[in-house]
C-alpha positions as a Markdown table, in Angstrom:
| # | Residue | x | y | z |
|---|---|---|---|---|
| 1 | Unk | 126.3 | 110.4 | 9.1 |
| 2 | Unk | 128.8 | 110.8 | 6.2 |
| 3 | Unk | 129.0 | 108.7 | 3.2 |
| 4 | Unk | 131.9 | 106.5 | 2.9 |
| 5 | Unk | 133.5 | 105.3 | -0.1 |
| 6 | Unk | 133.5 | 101.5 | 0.4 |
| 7 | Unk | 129.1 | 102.3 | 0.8 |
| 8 | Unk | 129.4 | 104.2 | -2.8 |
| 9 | Unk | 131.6 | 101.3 | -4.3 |
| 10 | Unk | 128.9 | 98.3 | -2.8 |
| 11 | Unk | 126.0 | 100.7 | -4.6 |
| 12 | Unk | 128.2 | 100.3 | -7.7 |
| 13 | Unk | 128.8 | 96.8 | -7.2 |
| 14 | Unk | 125.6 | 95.5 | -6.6 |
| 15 | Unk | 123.7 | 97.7 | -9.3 |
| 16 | Unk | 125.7 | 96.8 | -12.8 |
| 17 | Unk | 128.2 | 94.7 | -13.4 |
| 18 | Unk | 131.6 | 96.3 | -13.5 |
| 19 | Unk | 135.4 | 95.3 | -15.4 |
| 20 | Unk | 136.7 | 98.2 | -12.9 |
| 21 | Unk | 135.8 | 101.1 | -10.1 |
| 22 | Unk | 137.8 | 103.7 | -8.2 |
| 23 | Unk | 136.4 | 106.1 | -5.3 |
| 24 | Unk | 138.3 | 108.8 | -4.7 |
| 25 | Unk | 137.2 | 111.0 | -1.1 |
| 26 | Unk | 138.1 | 114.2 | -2.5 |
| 27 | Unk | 137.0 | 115.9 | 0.7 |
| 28 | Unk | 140.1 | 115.1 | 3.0 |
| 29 | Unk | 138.1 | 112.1 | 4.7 |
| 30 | Unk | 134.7 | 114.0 | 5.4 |
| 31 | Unk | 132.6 | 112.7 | 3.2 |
| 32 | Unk | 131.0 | 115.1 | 1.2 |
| 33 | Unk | 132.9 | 115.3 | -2.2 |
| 34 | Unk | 133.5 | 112.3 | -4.2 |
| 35 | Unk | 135.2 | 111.2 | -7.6 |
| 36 | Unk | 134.0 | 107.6 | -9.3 |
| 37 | Unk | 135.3 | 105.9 | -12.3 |
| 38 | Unk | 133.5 | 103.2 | -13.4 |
| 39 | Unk | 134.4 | 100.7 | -16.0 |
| 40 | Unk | 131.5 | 98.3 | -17.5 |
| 41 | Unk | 129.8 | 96.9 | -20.3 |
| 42 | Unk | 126.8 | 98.1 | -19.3 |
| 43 | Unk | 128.0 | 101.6 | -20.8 |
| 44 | Unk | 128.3 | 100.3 | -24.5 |
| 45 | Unk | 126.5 | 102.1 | -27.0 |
| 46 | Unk | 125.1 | 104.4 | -24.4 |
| 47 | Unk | 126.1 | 108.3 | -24.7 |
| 48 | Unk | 128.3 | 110.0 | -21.7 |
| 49 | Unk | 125.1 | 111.8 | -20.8 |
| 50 | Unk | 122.8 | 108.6 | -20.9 |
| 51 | Unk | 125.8 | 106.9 | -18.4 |
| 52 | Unk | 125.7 | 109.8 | -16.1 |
| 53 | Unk | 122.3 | 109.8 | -15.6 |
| 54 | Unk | 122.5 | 106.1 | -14.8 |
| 55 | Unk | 124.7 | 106.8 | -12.4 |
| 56 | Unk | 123.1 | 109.2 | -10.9 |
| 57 | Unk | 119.9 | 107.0 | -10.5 |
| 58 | Unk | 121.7 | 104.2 | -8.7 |
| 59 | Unk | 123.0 | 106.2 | -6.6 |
| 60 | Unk | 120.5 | 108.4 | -6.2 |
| 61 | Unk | 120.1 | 108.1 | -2.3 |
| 62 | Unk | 124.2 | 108.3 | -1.8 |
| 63 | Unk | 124.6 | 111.7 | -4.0 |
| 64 | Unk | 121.6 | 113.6 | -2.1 |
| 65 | Unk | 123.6 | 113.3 | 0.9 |
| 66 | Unk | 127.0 | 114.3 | -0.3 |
| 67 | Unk | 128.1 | 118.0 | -1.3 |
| 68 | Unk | 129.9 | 117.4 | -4.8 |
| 69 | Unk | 130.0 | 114.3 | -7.0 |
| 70 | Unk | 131.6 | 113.3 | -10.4 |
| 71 | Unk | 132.2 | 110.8 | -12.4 |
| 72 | Unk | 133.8 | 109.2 | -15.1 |
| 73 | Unk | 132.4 | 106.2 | -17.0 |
| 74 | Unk | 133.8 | 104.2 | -19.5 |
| 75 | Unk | 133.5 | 101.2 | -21.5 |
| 76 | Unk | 135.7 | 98.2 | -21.1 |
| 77 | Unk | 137.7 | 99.2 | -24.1 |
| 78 | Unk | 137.7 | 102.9 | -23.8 |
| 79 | Unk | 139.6 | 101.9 | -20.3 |
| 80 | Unk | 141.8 | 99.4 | -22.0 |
| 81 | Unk | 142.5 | 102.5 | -24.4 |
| 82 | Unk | 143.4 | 105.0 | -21.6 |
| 83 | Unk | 145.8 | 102.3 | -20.1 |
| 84 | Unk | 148.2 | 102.5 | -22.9 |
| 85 | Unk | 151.2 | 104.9 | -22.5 |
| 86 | Unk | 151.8 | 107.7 | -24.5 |
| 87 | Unk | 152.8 | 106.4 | -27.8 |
| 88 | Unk | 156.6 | 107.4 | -28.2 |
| 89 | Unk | 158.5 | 108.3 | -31.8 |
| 90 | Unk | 161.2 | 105.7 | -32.5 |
């Protein structure tokens, strides 16, 4: 039985607290390739590497049955950052 996205996003939900999450089925509705980005405090002061692999570990039972997994994990204001528009010369 496939992994779905809303399962990934309750895995998410349940194991830190989040400001913001996206899963994306990259696998035209299969199941077996997903995208995350996930948004918490929980990442501050913590390397990309260090967030990854805490990732990986809560969701350690979801990835082994999936075929490709990334993600994307920021802090609250990295995201705040990547919300602004492209700054425009007056």
């Amino acid at each position: 039985m496939p992994v779905t996205a809303g399962e990934i996003e309750q895995a998410i939900r349940e194991a830190i607290p989040i400001t913001h999450v996206e899963v994306e089925d990259n696998s035209s509705g299969c199941g077996e390739k997903y995208a995350v980005l996930i948004v918490s405090k929980e990442f501050e002061g913590k390397t990309t590497l260090a967030r990854h692999r805490m990732v990986n570990q809560l969701l350690k039972s979801q990835i082994a049955q999936i075929h490709a997994f990334t993600q994307k994990t920021l802090t609250p204001q990295q995201w705040e950052e990547s919300q602004k528009g492209p700054k425009t010369a007056a």
